[in-house]
C-alpha positions in Angstrom: -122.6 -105.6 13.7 -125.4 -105.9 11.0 -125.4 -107.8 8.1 -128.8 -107.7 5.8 -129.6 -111.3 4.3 -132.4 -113.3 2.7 -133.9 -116.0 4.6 -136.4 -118.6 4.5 -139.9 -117.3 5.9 -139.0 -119.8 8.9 -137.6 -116.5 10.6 -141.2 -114.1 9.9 -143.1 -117.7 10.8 -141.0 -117.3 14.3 -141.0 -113.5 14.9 -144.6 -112.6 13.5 -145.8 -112.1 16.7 -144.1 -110.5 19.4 -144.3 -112.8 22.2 -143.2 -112.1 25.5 -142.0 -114.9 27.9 -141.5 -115.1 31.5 -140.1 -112.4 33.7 -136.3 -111.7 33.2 -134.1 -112.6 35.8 -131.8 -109.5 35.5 -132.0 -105.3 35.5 -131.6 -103.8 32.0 -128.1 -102.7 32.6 -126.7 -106.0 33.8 -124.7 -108.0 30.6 -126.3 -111.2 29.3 -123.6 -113.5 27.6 -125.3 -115.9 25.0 -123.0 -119.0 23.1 -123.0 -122.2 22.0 -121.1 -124.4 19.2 -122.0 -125.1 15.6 -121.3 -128.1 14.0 -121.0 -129.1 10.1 -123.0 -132.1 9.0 -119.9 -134.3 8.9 -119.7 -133.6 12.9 -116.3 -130.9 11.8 -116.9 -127.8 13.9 -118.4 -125.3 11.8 -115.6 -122.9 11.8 -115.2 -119.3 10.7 -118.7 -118.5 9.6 -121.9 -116.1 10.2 -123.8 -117.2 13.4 -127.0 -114.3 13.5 -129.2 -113.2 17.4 -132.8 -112.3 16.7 -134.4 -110.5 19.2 -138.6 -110.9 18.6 -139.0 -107.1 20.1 -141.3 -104.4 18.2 -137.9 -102.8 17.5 -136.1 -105.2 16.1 -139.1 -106.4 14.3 -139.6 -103.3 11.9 -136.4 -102.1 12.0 -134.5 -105.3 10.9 -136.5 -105.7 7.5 -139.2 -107.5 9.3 -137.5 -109.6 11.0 -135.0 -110.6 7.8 -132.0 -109.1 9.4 -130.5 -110.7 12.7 -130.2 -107.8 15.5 -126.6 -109.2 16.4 -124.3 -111.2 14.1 -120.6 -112.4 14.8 -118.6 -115.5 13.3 -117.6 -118.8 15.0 -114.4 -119.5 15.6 -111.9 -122.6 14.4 -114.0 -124.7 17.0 -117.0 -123.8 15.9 -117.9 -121.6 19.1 -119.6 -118.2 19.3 -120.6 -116.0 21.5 -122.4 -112.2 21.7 -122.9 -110.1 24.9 -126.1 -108.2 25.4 -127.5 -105.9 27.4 -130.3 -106.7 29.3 -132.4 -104.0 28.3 -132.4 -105.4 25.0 -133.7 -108.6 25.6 -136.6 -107.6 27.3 -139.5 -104.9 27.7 -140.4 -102.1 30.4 -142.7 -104.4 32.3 -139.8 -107.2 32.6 -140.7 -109.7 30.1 -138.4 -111.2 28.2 -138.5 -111.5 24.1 -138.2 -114.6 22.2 -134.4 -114.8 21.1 -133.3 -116.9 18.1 -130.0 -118.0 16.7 -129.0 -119.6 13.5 -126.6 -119.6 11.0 -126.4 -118.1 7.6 -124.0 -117.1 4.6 -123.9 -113.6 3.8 -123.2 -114.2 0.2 -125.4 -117.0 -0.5 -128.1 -117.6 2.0 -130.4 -120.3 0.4 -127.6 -122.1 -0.5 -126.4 -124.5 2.7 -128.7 -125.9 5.6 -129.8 -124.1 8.6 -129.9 -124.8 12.5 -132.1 -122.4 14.3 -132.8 -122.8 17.8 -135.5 -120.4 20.4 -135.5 -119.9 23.2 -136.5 -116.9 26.1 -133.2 -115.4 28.1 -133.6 -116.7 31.8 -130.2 -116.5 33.1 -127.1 -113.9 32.5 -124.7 -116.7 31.5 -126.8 -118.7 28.5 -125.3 -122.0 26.9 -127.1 -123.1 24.1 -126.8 -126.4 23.2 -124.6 -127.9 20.3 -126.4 -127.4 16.9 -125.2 -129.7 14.1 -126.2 -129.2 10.6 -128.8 -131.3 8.8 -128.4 -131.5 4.8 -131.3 -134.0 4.8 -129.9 -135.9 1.8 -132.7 -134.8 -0.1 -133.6 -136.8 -3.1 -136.0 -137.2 -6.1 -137.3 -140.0 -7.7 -139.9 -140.5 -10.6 -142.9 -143.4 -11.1 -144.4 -142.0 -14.1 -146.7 -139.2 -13.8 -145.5 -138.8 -9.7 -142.3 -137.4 -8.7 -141.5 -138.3 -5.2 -139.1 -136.0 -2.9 -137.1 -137.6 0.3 -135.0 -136.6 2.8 -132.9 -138.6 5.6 -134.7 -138.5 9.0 -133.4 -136.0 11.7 -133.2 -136.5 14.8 -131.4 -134.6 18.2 -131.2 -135.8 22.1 -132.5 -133.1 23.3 -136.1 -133.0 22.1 -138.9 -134.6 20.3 -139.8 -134.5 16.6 -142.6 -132.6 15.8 -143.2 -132.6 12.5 -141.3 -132.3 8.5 -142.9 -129.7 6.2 -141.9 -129.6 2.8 -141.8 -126.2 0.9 -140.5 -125.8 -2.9 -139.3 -122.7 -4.5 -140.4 -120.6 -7.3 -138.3 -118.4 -9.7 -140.3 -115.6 -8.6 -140.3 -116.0 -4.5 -138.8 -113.4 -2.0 -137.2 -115.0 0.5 -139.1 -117.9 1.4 -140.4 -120.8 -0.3 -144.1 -120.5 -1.1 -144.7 -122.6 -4.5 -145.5 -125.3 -2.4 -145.8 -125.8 1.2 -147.0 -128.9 3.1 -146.8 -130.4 6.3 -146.2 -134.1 6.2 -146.2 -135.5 9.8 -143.1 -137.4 10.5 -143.3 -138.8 7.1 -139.8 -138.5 5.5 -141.2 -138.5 1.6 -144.0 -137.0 -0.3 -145.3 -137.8 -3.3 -147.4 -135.6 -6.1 -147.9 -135.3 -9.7 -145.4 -133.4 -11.2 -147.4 -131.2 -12.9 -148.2 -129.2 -10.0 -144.9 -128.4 -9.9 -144.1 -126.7 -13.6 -141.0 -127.1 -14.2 -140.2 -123.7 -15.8 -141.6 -122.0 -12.2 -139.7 -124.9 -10.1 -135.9 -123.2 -8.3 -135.8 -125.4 -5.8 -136.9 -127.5 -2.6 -136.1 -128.0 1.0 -137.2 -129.7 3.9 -137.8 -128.6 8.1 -137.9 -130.2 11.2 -139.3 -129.0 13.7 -138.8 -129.4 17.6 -140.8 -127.8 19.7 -139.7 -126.0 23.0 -141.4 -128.4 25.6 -141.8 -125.2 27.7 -141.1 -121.5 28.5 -137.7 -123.0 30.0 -136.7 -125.1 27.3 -134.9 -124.6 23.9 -136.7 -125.0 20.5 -135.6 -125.6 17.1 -135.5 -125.5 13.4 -133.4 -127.4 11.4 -133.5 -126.6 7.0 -132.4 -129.2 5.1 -129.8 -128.4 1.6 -132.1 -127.3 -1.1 -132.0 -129.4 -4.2 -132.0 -128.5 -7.5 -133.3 -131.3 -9.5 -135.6 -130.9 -12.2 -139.1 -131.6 -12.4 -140.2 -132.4 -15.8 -143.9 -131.7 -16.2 -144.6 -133.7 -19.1 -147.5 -134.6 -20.5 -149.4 -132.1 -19.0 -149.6 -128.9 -19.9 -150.6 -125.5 -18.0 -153.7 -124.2 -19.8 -154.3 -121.2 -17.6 -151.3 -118.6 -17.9 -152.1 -115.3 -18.1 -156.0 -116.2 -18.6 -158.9 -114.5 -17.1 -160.2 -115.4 -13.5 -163.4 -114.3 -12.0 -164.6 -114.7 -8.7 -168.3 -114.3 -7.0 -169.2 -110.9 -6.3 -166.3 -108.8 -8.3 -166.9 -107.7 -12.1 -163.9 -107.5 -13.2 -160.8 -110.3 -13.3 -157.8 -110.8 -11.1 -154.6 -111.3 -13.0 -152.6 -112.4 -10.4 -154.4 -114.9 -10.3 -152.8 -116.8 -13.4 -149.9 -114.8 -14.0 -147.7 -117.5 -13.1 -145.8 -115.9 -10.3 -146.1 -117.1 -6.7 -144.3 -114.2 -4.3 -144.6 -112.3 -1.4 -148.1 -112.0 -0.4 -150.0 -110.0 -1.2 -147.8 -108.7 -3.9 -148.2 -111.6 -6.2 -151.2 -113.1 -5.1 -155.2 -112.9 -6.0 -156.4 -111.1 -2.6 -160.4 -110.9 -2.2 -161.2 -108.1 0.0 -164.9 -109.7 0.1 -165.3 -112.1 2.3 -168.4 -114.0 0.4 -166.0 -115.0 -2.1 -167.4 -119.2 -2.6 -166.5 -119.6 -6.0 -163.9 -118.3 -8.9 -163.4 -119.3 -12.7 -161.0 -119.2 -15.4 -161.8 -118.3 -18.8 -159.4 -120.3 -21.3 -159.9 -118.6 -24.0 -161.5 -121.0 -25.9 -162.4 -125.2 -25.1 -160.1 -127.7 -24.5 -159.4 -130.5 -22.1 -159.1 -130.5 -18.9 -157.7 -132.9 -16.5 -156.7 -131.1 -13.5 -157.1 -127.9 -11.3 -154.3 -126.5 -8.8 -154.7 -124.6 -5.9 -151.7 -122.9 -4.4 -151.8 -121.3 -0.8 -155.4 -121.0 -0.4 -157.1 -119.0 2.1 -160.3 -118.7 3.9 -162.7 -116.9 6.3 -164.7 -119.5 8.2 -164.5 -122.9 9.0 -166.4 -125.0 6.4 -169.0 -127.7 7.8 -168.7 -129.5 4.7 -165.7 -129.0 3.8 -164.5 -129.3 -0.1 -164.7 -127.9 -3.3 -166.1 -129.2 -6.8 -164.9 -128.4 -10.6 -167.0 -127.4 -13.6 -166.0 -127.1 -17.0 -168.5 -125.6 -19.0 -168.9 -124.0 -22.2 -170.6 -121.1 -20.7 -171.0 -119.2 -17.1 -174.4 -119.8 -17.0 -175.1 -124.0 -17.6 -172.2 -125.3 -15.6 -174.0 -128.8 -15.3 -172.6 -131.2 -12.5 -169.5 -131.3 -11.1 -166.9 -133.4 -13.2 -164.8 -133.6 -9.7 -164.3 -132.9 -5.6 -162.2 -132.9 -3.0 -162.3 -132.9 0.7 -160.1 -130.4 1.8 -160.0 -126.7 3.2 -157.1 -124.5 2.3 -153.4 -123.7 1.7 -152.6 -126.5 -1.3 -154.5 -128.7 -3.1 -155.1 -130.2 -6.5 -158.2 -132.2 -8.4 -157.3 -134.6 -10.7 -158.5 -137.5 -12.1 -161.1 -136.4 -14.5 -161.4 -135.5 -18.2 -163.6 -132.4 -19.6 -164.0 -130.4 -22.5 -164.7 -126.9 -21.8 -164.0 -123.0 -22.1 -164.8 -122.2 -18.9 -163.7 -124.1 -15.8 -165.1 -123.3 -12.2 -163.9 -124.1 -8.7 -166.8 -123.8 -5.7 -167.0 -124.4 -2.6 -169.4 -127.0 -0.8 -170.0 -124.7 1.8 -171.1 -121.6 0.5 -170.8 -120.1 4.4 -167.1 -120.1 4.2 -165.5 -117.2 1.9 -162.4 -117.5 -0.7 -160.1 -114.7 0.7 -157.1 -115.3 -1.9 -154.9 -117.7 -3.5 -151.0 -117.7 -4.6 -152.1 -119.2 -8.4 -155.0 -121.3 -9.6 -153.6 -123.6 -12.6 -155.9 -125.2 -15.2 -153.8 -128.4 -16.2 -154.6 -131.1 -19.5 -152.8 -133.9 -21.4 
């Protein structure tokens, strides 16, 4: 039994790759019985909803909506148990290896609207008890301190396993199934803090926290757990975007990449700038005409190379040709970043890397921000 539902891009991170674990200790035709209990956060057995089996095979990979649609589904009962029999065939390929299986689970009505318990794990035995999974809501919460909003979340923690890190992911109106506005990992830190104009509010759905536990071995059980998305708004006063729907430019390609601006951060590469050179060390927007500028947003940066100098610098200029010094820098890489700190007048405003080895292979959105 099938159902189709939208997940968090926790399930493509874990099934990207098919990965095959150690040799299964059945024949394809024997029966593999996999169950376990779920638990609400209150400790209540989770009763009488969707528990979903992933199986990370080729198959069930391109068949299942890329990995969006569980191979198996059933419901729990009043105690919160479930269970789904298998044949051993499925869980496993010609030469004997097994498949990475996951379970978690999900509302078929509103999937992004409750927390998740995932756990991994390869099938090594014909009788497999997964441990209890209990619901995390996380308690998330906001708080403001001027110009910084700062987002928190009640520490997890399970028996079973170490902590291996929280990332924090936000939202946008216009994602597919995952989060992708904002993603960071924050250690075991349970807060983050960043201006809240990287975070427009009229872009901003929502936000959610994971922990992660990782399987200590091939033996062992893995998980996720997704804390409740919240909802509160993020007012992104005084700043104010400069950059929608403006031209960007990047080295080495005459003409300009809407996507780039167009306010929109979904499913790569639909939505995003994507740089099929791979020289690409620096891009600019074109505002239209000068104002001030304050700060410069990257979101979900990526590169070819590793950088030995790692960083970028900002111009604002009033032409493409006498870009001056830079008015600001940063140390990092990829993925999400922002410059701040500085004031510019400007038309034109330019983001380069230090390292002109490594190459700018696409972005989410690059926002131009000012007071």
């Amino acid at each position: 039994m099938k159902h189709a539902v939208l997940l968090t891009a926790i399930l493509i991170l874990l099934f990207a790759a098919c990965d095959r674990g150690p040799q299964a200790p059945f024949d394809p035709d024997d029966q593999v019985v996999i169950h376990g209990n779920y638990y609400a956060e209150n400790g209540d057995p989770y009763a009488t909803r969707w528990v979903g089996f992933w199986i990370n095979s080729p198959e069930s990979f391109f068949t299942n909506y890329f990995g969006l649609d569980p191979e198996e589904s059933t419901q729990t009962d009043n105690a919160g148990e479930y269970s789904e029999d298998f044949m051993g065939e499925d869980l496993m390929d010609a030469a004997g290896a097994t498949f990475k299986i996951g379970i978690m689970n999900y509302d078929t009505g509103f999937p992004d609207t409750i927390p998740h318990a995932l756990a991994y794990f390869y099938p090594l035995d014909v009788d497999i008890e997964v441990p209890d999974m209990t619901l995390w809501d996380g308690d998330p919460s906001v708080s403001f301190n001027g110009n910084n909003v700062t987002f928190s979340w009640q520490e997890h923690s399970t028996p079973t396993s170490e902590l291996t890190d929280y990332t924090f992911k936000v939202r946008a109106t216009q994602d597919g199934p995952d989060y992708t506005m904002w993603v960071e990992n924050v250690g075991q830190n349970t807060s983050i803090m960043l201006p809240a104009y990287v975070l427009p509010e009229v872009y901003v759905e929502k936000w959610r926290t994971i922990a992660y536990y990782e399987a200590p071995s091939q033996n062992d059980f893995g998980y996720y757990y997704l804390s409740d998305p919240d909802t509160t708004p993020i007012p992104d006063d005084p700043y104010q975007l400069l950059s929608l729907g403006a031209n960007c430019y990047a080295e080495a390609f005459p003409d300009p990449f809407p996507k780039a601006t167009d306010g929109k951060w979904g499913p790569w590469p639909t939505y995003c700038a994507v740089f099929s050179a791979t020289n690409v060390s620096w891009v600019y927007v074109d505002l239209g005409a000068p104002d001030t500028v304050n700060a410069v947003v990257l979101y979900g940066m990526t590169i070819s190379g590793t950088p030995a100098n790692a960083g970028y610098e900002i111009y604002v200029a009033d032409d493409t040709v006498n870009w001056g010094t830079p008015v600001a820098e940063n140390s990092e890489q990829s993925d999400y970043f922002y410059i701040d700190g500085f004031t510019a007048e400007g038309r034109y405003v330019k983001l380069e890397a230090k390292d002109g080895g490594i190459g700018i292979t696409g972005f989410r959105e690059i926002c131009v921000f000012g007071q």
